[in-house]
Backbone bond lengths (Angstrom), bond angles and torsions (degrees), N, CA, C in turn:
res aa  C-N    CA-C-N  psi(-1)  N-CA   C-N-CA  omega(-1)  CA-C   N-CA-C  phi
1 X - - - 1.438 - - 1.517 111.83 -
2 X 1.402 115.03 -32.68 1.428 98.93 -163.76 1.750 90.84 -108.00
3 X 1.361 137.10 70.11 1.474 148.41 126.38 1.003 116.64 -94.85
4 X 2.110 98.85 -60.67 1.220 104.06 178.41 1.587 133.67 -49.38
5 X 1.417 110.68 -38.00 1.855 123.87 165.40 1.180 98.04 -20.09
6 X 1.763 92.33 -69.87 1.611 102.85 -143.77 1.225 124.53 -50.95
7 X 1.610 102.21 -35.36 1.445 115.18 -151.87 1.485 98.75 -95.78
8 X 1.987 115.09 -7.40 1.993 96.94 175.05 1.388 69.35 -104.17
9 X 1.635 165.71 -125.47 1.162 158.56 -105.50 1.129 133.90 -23.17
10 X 1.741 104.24 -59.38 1.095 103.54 154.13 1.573 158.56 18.86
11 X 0.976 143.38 136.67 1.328 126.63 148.00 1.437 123.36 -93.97
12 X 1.407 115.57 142.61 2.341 99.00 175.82 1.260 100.74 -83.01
13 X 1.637 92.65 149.26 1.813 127.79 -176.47 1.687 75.11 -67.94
14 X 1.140 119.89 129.80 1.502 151.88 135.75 1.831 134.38 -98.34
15 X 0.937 95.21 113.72 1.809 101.87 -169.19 1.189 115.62 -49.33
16 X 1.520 164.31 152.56 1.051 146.39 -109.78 1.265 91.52 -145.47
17 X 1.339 126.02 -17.13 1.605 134.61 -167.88 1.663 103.67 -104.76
18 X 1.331 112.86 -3.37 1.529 133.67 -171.63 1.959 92.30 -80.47
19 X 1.549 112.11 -63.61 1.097 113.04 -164.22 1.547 106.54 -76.93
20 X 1.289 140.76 -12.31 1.623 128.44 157.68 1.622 104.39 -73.15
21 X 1.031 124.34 7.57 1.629 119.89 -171.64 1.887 87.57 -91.42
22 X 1.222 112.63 -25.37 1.468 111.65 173.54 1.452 133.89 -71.57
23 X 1.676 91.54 -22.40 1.430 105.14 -163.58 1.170 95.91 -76.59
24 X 1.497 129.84 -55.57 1.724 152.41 172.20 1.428 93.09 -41.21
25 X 1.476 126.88 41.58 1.701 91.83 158.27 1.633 91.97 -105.77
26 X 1.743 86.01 179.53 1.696 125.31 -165.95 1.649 104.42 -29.59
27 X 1.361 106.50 -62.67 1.677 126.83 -166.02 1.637 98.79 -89.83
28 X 1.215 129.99 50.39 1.814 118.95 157.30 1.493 90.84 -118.25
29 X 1.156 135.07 -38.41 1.613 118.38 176.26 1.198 114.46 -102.00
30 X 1.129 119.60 110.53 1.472 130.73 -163.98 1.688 108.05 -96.34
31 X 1.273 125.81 121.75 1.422 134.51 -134.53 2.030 80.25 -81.08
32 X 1.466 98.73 151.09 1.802 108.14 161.78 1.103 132.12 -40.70
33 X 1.125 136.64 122.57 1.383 114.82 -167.32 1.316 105.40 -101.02
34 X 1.620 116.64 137.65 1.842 122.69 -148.13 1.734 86.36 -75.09
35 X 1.632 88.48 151.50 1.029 111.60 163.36 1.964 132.47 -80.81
36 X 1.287 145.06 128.16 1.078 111.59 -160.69 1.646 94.51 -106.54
37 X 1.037 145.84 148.48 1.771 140.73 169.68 1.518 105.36 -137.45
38 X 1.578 97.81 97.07 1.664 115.17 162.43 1.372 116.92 -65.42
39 X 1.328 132.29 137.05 1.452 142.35 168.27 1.218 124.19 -117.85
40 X 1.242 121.28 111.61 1.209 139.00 170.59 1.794 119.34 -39.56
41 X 0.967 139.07 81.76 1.599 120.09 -161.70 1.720 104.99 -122.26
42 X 1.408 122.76 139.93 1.337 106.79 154.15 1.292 147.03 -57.94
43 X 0.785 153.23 107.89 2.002 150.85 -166.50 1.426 93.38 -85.55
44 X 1.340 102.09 156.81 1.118 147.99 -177.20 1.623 110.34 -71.81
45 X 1.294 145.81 115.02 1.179 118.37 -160.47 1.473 115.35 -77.89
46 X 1.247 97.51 -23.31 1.919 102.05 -145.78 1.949 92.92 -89.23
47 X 1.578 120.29 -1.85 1.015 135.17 174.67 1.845 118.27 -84.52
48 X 1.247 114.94 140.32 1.302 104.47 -178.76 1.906 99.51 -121.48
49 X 1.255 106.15 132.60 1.197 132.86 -158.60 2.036 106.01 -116.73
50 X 1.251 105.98 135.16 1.342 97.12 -175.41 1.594 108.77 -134.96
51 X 1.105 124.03 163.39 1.663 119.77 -160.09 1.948 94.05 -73.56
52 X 1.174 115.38 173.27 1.843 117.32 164.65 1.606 98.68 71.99
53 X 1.480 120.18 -40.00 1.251 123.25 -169.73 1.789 109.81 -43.89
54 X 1.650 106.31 139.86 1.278 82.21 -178.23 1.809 116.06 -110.37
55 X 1.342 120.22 145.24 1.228 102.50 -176.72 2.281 93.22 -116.40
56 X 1.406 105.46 -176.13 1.405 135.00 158.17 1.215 112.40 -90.95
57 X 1.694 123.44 116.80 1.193 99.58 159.41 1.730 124.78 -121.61
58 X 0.966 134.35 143.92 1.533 137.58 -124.65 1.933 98.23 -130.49
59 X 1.389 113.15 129.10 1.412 106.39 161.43 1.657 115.06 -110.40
60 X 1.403 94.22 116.71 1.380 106.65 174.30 1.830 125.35 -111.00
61 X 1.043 121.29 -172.58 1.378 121.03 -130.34 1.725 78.41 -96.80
62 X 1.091 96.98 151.81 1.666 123.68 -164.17 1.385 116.55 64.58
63 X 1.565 128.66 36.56 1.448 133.62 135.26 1.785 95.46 93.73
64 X 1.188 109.63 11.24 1.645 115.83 163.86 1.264 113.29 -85.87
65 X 1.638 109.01 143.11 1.110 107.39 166.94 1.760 114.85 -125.43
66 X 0.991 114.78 137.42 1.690 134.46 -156.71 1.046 96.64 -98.59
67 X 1.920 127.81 152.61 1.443 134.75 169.96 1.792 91.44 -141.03
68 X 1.651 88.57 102.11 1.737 91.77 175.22 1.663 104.49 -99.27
69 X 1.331 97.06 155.38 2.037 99.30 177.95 1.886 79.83 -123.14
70 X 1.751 102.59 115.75 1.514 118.02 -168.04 1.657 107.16 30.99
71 X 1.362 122.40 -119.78 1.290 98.89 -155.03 1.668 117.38 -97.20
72 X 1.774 110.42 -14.75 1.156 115.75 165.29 1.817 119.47 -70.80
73 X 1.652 97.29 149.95 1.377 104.07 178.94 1.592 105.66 -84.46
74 X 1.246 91.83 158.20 1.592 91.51 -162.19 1.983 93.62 -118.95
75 X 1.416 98.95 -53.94 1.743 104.54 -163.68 1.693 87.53 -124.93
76 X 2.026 94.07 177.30 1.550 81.21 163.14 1.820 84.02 -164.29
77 X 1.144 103.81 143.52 1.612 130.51 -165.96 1.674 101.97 -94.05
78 X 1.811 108.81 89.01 1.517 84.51 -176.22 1.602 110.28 -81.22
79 X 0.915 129.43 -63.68 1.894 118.79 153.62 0.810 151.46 -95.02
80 X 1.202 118.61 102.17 1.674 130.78 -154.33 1.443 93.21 -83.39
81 X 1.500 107.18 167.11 1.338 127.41 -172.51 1.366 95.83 -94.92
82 X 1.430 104.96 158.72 1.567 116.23 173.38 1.447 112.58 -59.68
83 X 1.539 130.60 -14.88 1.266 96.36 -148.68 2.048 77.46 -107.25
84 X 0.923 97.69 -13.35 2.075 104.55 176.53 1.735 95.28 -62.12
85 X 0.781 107.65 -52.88 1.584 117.30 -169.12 1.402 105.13 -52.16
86 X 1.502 118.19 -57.32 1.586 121.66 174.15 1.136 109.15 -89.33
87 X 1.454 132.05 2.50 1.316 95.15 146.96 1.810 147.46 -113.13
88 X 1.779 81.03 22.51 1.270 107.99 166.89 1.712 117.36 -105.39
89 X 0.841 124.67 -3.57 1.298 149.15 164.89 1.166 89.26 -61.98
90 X 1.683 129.56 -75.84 1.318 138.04 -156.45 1.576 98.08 -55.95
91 X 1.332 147.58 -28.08 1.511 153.75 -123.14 1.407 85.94 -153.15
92 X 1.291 148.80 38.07 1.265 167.52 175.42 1.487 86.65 -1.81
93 X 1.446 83.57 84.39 1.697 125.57 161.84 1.581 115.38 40.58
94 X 1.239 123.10 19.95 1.371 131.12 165.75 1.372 110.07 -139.15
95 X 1.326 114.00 134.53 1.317 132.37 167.17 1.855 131.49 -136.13
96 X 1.229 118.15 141.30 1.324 130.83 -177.11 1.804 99.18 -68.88
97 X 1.667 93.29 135.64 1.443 94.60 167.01 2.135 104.14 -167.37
98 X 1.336 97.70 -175.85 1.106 102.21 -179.91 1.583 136.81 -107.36
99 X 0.847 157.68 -148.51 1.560 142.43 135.40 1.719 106.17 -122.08
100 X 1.460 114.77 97.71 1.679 131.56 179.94 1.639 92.39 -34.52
101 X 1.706 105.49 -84.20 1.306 143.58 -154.88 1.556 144.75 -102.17
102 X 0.625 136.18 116.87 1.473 121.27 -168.83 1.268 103.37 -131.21
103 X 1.777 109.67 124.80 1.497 112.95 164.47 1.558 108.45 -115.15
104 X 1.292 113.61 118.92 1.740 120.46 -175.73 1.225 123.18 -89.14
105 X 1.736 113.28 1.26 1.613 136.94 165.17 1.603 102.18 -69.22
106 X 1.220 117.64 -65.53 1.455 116.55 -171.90 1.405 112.52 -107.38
107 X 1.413 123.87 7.40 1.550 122.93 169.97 1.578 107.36 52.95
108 X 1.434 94.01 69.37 1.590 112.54 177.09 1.777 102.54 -140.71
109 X 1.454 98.66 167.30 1.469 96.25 -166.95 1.800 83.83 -159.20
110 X 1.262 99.24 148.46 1.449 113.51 168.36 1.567 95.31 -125.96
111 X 1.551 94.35 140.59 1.535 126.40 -173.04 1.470 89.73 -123.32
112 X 1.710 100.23 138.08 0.827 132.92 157.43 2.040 127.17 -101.15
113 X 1.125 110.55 125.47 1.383 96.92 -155.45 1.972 91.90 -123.06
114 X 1.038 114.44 117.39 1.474 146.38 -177.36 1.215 102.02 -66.33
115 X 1.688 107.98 128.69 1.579 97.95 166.53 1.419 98.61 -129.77
């Protein structure tokens, strides 16, 4: 009687590298959650601009940042914030984005910039 105990009572020898194979599932690192960064930009007047639309927006030399739709300029960023700046820097100085908003009273546009 007392083998047999042992051997259904027991617990099974399990490999030790078996139970971190559990830890690694799908849902323990839970992905970043995106950041969204709207930009305030002036538009162009004589241009018509529509929300979802998507433009490029570009850092060029004297600390502006530009929102072209293909090769026309569309908006233009006279001071961008530091953190727009680096993180188009990071995206060697062009980045994908959208146009949120459009106000056609004061010829302003909020950009939405995609990461």
């Amino acid at each position: 009687m007392g083998t047999d105990f042992l051997r259904n009572k027991r617990e099974r020898h399990e490999k030790a590298w078996r139970r971190n194979l559990a830890n690694a599932a799908n849902d323990m690192f839970a992905p970043a959650p995106k950041v969204r960064r709207v930009i305030r930009a002036k538009s162009e007047p004589q241009l018509s601009l529509v929300p979802q639309q998507p433009v490029l927006l570009r850092l060029i030399q004297g600390g502006k940042v530009v929102a072209s739709d293909g090769v026309h300029q569309v908006a233009t960023v006279e001071r961008p914030s530091a953190a727009l700046v680096a993180t188009l820097k990071e995206h060697h100085n062009v980045a994908p984005g959208k146009v949120r908003r459009v106000n056609c009273q004061t010829n302003s546009v909020e950009l939405q910039l995609e990461d």
